[in-house]
KEDO-239838 format. One line per field, with one value per residue (C-alpha): residue in three letters; y, z, x. Coordinates in steps of 0.5 Angstrom, whole numbers. Each point is the difference from the previous one (the first is absolute). Layout:
// residues N
residu [Ala_...]
Y [Y_...]
Z [Z_...]
X [X_...]
// end
This chain:
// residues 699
residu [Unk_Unk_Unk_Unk_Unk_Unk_Unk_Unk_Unk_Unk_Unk_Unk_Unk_Unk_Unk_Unk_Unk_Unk_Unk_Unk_Unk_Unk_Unk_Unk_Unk_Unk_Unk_Unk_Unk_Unk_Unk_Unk_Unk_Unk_Unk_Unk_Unk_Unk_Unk_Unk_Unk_Unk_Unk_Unk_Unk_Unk_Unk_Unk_Unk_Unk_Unk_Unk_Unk_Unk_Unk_Unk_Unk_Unk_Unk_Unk_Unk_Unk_Unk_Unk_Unk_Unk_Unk_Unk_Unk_Unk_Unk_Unk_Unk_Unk_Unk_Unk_Unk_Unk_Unk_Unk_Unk_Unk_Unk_Unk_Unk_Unk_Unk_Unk_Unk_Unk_Unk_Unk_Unk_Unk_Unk_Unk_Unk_Unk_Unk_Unk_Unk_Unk_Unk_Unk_Unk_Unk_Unk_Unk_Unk_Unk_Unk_Unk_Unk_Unk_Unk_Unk_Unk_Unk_Unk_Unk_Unk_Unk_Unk_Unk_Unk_Unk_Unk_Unk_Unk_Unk_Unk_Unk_Unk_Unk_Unk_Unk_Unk_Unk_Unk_Unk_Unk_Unk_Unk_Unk_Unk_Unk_Unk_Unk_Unk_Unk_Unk_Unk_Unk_Unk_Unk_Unk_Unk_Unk_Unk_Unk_Unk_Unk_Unk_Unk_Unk_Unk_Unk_Unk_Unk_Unk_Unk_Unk_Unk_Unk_Unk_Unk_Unk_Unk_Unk_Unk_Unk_Unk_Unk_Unk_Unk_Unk_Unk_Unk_Unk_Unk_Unk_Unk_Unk_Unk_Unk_Unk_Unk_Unk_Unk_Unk_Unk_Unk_Unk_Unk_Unk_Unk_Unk_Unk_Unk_Unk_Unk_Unk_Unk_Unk_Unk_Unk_Unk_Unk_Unk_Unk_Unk_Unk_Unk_Unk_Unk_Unk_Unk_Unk_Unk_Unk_Unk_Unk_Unk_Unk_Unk_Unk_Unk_Unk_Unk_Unk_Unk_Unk_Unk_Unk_Unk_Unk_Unk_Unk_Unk_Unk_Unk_Unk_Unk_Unk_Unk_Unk_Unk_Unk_Unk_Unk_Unk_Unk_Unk_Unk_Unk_Unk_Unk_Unk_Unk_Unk_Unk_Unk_Unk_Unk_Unk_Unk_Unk_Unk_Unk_Unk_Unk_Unk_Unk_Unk_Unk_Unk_Unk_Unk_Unk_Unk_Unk_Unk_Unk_Unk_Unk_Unk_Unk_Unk_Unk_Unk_Unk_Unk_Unk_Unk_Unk_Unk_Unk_Unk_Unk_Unk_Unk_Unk_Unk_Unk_Unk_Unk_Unk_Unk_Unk_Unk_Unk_Unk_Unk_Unk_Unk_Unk_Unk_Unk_Unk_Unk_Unk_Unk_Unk_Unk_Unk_Unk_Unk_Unk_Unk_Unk_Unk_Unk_Unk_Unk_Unk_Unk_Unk_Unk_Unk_Unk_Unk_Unk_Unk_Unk_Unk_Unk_Unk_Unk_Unk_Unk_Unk_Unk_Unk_Unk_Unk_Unk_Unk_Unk_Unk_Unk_Unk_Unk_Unk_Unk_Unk_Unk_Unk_Unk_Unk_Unk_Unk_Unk_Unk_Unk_Unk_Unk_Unk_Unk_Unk_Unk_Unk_Unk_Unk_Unk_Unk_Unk_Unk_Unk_Unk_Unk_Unk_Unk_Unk_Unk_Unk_Unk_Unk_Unk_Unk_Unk_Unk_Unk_Unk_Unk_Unk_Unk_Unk_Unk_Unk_Unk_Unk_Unk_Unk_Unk_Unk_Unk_Unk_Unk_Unk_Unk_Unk_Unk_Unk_Unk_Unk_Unk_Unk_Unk_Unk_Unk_Unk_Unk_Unk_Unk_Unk_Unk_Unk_Unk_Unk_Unk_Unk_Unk_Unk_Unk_Unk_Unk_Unk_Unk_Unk_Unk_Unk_Unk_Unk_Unk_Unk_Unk_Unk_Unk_Unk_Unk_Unk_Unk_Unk_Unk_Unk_Unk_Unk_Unk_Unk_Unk_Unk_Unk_Unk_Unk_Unk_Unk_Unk_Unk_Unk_Unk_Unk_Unk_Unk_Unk_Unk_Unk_Unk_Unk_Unk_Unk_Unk_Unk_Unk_Unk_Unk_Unk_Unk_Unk_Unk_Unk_Unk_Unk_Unk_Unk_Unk_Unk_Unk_Unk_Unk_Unk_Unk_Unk_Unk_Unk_Unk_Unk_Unk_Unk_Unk_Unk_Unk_Unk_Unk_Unk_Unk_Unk_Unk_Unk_Unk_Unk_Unk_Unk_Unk_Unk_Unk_Unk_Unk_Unk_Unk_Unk_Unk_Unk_Unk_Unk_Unk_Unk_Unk_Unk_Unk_Unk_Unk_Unk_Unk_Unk_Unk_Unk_Unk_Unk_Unk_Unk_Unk_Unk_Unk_Unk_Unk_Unk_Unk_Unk_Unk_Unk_Unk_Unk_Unk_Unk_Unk_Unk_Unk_Unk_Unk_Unk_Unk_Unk_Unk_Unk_Unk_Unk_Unk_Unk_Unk_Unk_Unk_Unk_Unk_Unk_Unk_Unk_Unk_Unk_Unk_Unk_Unk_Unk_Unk_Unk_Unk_Unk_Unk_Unk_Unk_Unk_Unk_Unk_Unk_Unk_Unk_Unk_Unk_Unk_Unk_Unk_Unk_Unk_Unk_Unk_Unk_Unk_Unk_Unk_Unk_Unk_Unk_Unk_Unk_Unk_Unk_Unk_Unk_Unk_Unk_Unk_Unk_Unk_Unk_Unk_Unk_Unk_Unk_Unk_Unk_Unk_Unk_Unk_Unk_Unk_Unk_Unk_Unk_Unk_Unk_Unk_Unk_Unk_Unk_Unk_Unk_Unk_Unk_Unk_Unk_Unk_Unk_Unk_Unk_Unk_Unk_Unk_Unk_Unk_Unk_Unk_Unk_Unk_Unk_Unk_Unk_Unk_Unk_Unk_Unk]
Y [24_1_-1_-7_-3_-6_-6_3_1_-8_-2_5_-1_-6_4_7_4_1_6_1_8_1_6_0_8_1_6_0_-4_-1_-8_-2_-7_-3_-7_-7_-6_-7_-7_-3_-3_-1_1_7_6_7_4_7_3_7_3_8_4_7_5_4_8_3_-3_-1_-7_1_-7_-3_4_5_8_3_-4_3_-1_-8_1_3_-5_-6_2_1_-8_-1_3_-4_-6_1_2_-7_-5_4_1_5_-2_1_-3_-1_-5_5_-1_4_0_-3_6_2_-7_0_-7_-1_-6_-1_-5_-1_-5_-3_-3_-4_-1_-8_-4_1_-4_5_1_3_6_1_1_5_4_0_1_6_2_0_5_4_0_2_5_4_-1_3_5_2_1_4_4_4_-5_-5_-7_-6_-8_-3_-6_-5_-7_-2_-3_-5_-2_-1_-5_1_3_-5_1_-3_-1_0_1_-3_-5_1_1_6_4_6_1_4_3_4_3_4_5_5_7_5_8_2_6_-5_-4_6_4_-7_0_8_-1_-5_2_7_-5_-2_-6_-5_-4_-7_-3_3_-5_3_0_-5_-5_1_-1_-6_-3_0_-1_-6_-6_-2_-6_4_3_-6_3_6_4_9_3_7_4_7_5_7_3_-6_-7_-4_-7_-5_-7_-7_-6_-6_0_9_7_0_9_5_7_5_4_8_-2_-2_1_7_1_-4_5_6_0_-1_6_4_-3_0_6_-3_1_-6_-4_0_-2_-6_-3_1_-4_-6_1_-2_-7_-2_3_1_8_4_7_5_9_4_7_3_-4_-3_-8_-4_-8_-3_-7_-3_-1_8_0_-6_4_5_-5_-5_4_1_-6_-3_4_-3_-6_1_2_-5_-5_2_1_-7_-2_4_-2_-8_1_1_-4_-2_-3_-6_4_6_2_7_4_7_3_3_-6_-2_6_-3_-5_1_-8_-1_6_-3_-7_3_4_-6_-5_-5_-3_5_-5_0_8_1_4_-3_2_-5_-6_1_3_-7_0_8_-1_8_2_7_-3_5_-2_-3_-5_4_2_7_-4_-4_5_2_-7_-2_5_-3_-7_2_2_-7_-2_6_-1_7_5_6_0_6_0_3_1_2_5_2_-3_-4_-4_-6_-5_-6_-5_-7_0_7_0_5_0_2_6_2_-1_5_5_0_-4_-3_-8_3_3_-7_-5_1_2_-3_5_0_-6_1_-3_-2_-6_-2_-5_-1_-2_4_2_4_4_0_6_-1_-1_5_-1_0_4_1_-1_1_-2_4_0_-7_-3_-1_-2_2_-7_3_0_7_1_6_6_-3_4_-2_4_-2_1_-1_-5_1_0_-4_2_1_-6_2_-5_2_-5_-2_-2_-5_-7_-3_6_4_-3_-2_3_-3_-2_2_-2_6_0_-6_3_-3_7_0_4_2_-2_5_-1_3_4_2_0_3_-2_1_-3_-3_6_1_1_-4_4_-3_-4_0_-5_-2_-5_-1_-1_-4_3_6_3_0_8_0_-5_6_5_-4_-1_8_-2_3_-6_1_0_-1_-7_-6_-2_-7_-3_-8_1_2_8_3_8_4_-2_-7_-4_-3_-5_-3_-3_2_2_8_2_7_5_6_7_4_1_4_5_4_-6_2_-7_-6_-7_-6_-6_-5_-6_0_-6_-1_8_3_6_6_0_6_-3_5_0_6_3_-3_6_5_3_-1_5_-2_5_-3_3_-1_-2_-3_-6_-1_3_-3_5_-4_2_-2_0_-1_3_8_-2_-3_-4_-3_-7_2_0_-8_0_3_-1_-7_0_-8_-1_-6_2_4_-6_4_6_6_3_9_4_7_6_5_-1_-1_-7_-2_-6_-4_4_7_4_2_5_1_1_-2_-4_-8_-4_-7_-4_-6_2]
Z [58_7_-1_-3_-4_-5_4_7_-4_-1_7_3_-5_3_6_-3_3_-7_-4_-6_-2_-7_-2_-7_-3_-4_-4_5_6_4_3_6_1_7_0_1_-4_5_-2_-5_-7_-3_6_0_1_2_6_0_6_-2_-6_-2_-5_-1_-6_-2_2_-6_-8_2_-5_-7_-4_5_0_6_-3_8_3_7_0_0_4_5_-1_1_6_2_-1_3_7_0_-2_6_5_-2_1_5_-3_-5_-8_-3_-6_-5_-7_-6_-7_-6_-4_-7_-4_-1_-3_-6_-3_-7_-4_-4_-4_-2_-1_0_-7_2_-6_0_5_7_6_4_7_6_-1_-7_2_4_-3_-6_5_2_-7_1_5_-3_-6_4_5_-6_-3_6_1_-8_1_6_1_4_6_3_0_5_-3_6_-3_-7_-3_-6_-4_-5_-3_-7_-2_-7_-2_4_6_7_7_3_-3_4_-3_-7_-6_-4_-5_1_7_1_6_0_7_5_4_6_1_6_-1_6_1_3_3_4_2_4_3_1_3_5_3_2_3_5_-3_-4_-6_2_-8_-6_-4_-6_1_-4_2_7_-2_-5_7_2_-4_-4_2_-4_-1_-3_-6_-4_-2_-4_5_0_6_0_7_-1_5_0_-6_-3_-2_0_-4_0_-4_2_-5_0_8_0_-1_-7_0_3_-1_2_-3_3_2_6_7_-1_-7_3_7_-5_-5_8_3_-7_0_7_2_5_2_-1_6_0_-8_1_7_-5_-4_5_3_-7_0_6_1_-3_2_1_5_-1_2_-6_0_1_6_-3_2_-5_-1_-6_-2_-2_-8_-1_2_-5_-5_1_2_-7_-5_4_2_-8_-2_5_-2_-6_1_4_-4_-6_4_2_-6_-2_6_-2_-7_-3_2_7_5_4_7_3_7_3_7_1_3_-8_-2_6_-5_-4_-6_1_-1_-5_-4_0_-1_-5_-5_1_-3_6_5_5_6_-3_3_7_6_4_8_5_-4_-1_8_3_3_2_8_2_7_0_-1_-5_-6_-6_-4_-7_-6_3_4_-5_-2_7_3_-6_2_6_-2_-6_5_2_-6_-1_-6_-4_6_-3_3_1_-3_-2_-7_-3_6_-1_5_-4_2_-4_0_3_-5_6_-5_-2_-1_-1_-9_2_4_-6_-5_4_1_-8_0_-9_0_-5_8_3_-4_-4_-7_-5_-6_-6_-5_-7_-5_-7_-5_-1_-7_0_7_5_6_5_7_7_4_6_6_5_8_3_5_7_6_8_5_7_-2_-2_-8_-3_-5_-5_3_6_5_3_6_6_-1_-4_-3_-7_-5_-7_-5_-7_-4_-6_-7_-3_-5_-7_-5_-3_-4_-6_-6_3_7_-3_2_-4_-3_4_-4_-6_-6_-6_-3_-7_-2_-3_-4_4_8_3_2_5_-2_5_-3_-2_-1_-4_4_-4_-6_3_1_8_4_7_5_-4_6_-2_-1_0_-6_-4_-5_1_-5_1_-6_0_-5_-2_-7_-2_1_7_2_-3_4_6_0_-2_-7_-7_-5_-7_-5_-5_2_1_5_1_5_0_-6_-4_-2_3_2_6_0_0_6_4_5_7_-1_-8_-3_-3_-3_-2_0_5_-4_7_7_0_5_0_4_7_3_-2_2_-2_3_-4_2_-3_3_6_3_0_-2_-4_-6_-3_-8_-4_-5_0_-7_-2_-2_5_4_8_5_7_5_6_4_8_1_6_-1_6_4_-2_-3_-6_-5_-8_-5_-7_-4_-2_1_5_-1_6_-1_1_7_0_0_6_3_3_-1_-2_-3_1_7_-3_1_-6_3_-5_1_1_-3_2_-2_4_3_-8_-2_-6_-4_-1_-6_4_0_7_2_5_7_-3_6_-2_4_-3_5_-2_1]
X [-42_3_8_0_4_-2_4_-4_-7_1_2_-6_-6_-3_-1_-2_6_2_-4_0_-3_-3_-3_-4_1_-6_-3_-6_2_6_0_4_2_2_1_5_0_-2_1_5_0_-6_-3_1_-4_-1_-2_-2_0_-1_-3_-2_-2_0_-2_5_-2_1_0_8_0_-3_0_5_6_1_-1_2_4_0_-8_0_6_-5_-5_5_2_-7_-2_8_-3_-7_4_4_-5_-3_6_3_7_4_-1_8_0_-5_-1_-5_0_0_-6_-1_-2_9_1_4_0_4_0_7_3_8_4_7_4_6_5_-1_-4_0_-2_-5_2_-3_5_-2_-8_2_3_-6_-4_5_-2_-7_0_5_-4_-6_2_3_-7_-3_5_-2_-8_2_5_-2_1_5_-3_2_0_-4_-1_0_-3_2_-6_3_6_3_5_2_-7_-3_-4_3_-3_8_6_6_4_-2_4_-1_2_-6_-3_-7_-4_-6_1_-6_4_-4_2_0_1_4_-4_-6_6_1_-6_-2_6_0_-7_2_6_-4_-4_6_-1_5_0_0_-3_-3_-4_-4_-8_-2_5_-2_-8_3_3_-7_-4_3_4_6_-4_-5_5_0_-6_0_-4_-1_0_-3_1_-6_3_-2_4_3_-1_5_1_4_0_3_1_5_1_2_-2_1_-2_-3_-3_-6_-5_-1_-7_-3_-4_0_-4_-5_-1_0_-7_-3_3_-2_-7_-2_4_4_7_5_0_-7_0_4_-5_-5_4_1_-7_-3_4_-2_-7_-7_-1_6_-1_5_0_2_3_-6_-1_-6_0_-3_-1_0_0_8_-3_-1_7_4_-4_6_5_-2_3_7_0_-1_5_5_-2_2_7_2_-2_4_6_-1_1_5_4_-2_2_-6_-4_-5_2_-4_-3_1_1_-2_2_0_-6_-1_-2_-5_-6_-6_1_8_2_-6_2_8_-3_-4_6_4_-4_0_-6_-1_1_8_0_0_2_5_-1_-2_1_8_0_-2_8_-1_-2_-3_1_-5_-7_-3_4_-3_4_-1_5_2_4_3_7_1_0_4_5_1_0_7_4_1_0_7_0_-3_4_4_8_4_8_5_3_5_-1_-8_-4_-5_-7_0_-6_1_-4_3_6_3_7_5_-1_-7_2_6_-6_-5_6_0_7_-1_2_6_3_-2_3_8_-1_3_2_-2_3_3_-3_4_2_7_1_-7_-2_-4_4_-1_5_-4_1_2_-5_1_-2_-6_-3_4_-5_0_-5_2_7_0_1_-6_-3_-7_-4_1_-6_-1_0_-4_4_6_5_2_6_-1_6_-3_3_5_0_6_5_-3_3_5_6_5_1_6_-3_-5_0_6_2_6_5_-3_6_1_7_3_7_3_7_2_-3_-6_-4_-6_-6_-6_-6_-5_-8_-4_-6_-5_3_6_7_1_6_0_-1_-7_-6_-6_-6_-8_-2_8_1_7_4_7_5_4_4_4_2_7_-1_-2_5_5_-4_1_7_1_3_0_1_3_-6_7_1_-5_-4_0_-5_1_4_-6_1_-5_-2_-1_-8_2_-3_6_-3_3_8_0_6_1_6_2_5_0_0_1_-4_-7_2_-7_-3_-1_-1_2_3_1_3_6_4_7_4_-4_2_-7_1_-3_5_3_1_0_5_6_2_6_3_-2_5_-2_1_1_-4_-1_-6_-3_-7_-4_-4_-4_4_6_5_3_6_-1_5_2_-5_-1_-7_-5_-7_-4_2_7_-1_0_8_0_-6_-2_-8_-3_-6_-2_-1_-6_-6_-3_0_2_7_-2_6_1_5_0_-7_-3_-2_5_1_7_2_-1_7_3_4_6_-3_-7_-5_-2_-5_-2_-5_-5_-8]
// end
């Protein structure tokens, strides 16, 4: 192309200035494409203003891949330097394309479950469709791993909406959403030996298409795909397929057969080395006799049917293999007509050996040259319409399209080519560079599943943040549209906190206590829940599946246990003046009375909380003996970093501190009062001793 850009293609085609180079790299031939779009709308065509074909000098391309990428260069720059001398100006930029034969195409199914019914929205079926391709490139990735592969390309096929099939989605209401999605890969080693080839030739990619895009263009009108229609491009090492139907390509694929196979039983029966082979094949389409030299230099004339005796069989088994893989790719089934381009095809019988195997009239087979060229304007005189020319006219033809080319960025600071489909954005570029949808989109830890008093619950985990995106240093996002040569940075997203709750952070239940009249006190206890049968307190952290019941009662031994007492099995223990014993159930605001025998001073932890005359405080109410004789021993001790003198006792409990310490409980909200001697957890009735260290403080 000579130095245009797409605005000035616009402006300068109508009067020819704007050239368009497109080259057709083929296994046998390179094709050299010079010309300029005239007209507009409708009345578009194209002019060719120069055309060339070479062959290469050795077998640099086997199949349609590039084996000696310094060989097609040199070919290339052969039919680059007859192009010039032809339209008198230097060639810069070209448009090729990559052959079908390194397709790989995965069809996938996922679906997306939504925890009750969801309106479907625009965004949603994106990101199902990110599924798809995500699944799909694993896929490939699996079958071949060996190899790096390049998403170029999706079409979703069907949609499901709770089970049902769908032809679109939005708007609706689902629990349950499916697709079954096409998704087309590239390796990147093709990618790149084209690329190779062509900067060794001093020239520079301007599109990359894929060769049954580029023949399909062609070959097929949009208002032909509609129709469910085969194209089949014969070339000399491959052929390559491509099915349309409901107004798109529906797939693609190849089979490693073509023109060459059919040249090679020619060299072996006569004797002739290969180029002459394969005029002899293209003399027996066209002639009665063919005259060819054999490597004895001995001439021979024979008549065209002594050479399809030869190229038949071949040409069957060609057949054949197409045929099936057309009904693979249109799942199982024919389809309503076929078109054929590629000089492969031109041999005896194709088109009715295809129509044949299909099982469809032979009139719905045909090669497509002339007829789809009537917009094709020639300037050289000696060009004949006819299917070879079909692929590199249509390469040409897709860079006014700009709709298939590969754009060079970078990401995350590699430099990446990315292929351009007409809407490629930025998710499409983190997929193909292996980023996972888990490191796209924010991530909600896993939730806690579990039942309380009979009712299913559950604790979400947090959702995390979604992935930080820039383009060229500004803030982006994945819907972003890529742009030539952007620098993108992606940060992957993050997973939130994992759920977590105690009992006593559940809704309603961070300060439930129950209250007892004990010996004329009202004393709060913090209610406890059984968890799986066991009895847990407030600061128990639920786990996956627990079944928790809260109790709303305790035993008049538990109360006892709470409150750090010892009660005297002597006397009579009433609870609502009914005598009772410690296994007696005590539920909320009953009355127990009972007589104190002493404190548990084996209890590490303890507390509980009384009302006497409004004061709030813990209580020490253990009866002294009337007959034991009290010393006074006074003792210093540090509560919470307040040095505090304690008298009038020959011995000191915990509880004792409350004289001299102002400490309220019903400052606490429900929280648990923590008590430590010395750094040790202690219960009220721990003994203390001069110089000892006391914290208290809620939890």
């Amino acid at each position: 192309m000579i130095e245009i850009q797409e605005k000035e293609v616009e402006k300068t085609e109508e009067n020819g200035a704007g050239l368009i180079f497109g080259l057709d790299i083929g296994t046998r031939n390179v094709v050299g494409t010079v010309g300029y779009m005239t007209g507009e709308s409708r009345q578009r065509g194209f002019h060719v203003t120069a055309e060339v074909s070479m062959p290469h000098r050795t077998r640099a391309m086997l199949d349609g891949q590039i084996h000696d990428i310094q060989r097609v260069a040199d070919t290339i720059v052969d039919v680059k330097k007859a192009l010039e001398e032809m339209i008198k100006a230097p060639l810069n930029d070209v448009c090729i394309a990559a052959a079908g034969r390194v397709l790989r195409t995965v069809t996938t199914r996922v679906e997306m479950v939504f925890q009750e019914e969801t309106i479907i929205t625009g965004e949603i079926l994106n990101d199902l469709d990110l599924m798809g391709i995500d699944q799909a490139q694993r896929d490939v990735q699996e079958d071949n791993p060996k190899y790096q592969f390049y998403c170029v390309g999706y079409s979703v096929m069907k949609y499901y909406l709770n089970g049902e099939i769908f032809s679109h989605l939005e708007g609706h209401k689902a629990k349950r959403i499916e697709e079954v999605i096409i998704v087309t890969f590239l390796p990147a080693d093709v990618v790149e030996g084209l690329y190779s080839a062509v900067e060794r030739a001093g020239l520079s990619v301007a599109n990359l298409t894929l060769e049954p895009i580029a023949a399909i263009n062609l070959a097929i009108p949009e208002n032909y795909r509609m129709l469910n229609i085969a194209l089949v491009d014969v070339g000399a090492g491959t052929s390559d397929i491509c099915v349309t139907k409901d107004g798109t390509i529906a797939a693609y694929g190849m089979i490693p057969h073509a023109g060459d196979e059919l040249t090679e039983p020619i060299v072996q029966q006569f004797l002739c080395d290969f180029d002459t082979a394969e005029q002899v094949k293209i003399d027996s389409v066209t002639e009665k006799t063919v005259t060819f030299t054999d490597i004895m230099m001995i001439e021979h004339t024979i008549p065209a049917e002594e050479v399809w005796k030869y190229t038949d069989p071949v040409m069957e088994k060609i057949t054949d293999e197409v045929a099936e893989k057309i009904k693979e790719l249109n799942g199982g089934k024919t389809v309503a007509a076929a078109f054929i381009v590629g000089g492969g095809g031109k041999v005896h019988n194709f088109c009715k050996s295809l129509a044949k195997k299909l099982g469809i009239a032979e009139e719905r087979v045909a090669l497509r040259g002339e007829e789809v060229m009537k917009e094709v304007t020639f300037d050289q005189k000696d060009i004949k319409k006819d299917p070879l020319l079909v692929t590199p006219i249509g390469i040409c033809l897709n860079y006014y399209e700009q709709t298939n080319s590969f754009i060079m960025i970078r990401l995350n600071g590699e430099r990446m080519k990315i292929y351009d489909n007409g809407h490629v954005r930025i998710i499409d570029a983190a997929i193909q560079a292996g980023f996972t949808t888990d490191e796209l989109f924010p991530r909600r830890a896993k939730e806690i599943r579990y039942r309380f008093d009979g009712e299913e619950r559950m604790i979400l985990g947090d959702a995390g943040d979604g992935a930080v995106i820039t383009m060229n240093g500004e803030p982006a996002a994945l819907n972003t549209k890529l742009r030539q040569s952007a620098d993108i940075v992606i940060t992957p997203s993050t997973a939130g906190e994992e759920a977590k709750k105690t009992l006593s952070e559940l809704p309603g239940l961070s300060t439930a206590a129950l209250e007892f009249r004990i010996n004329g006190q009202t004393i709060r206890c913090p209610k406890f829940f059984e968890v799986n049968g066991v009895i847990e307190p407030g600061s128990y952290e639920i786990k996956e599946g627990d079944v928790i019941e809260s109790r709303n009662f305790y035993t008049v031994a538990q109360i006892a246990e709470f409150m750090d007492v010892v009660i005297s099995e002597d006397n009579e223990i009433l609870v609502n003046r009914v005598p009772s014993t410690l296994d007696t159930l005590v539920y909320e605001n009953f009355n127990v009375e009972w007589t104190i025998g002493g404190y548990d001073r084996n209890d590490e932890e303890g507390d509980f909380e009384s009302e006497s005359e409004g004061e709030g405080r813990v209580g020490n109410a253990a009866p002294k003996s009337e007959d034991k004789t009290k010393l006074s021993i006074p003792i210093r001790v540090t509560v919470n970093d307040t040095e505090i003198t304690m008298t009038g006792s020959d011995e000191y409990i915990f509880s004792d501190i409350w004289n001299y310490y102002d400490f309220n409980l019903n400052d606490g909200n429900g929280r648990t009062v923590e008590t430590r001697v010395n750094g040790v957890k202690a219960g009220l009735a721990a003994p203390i001793h001069d110089g000892d260290k006391i914290e208290v403080f809620w939890v």
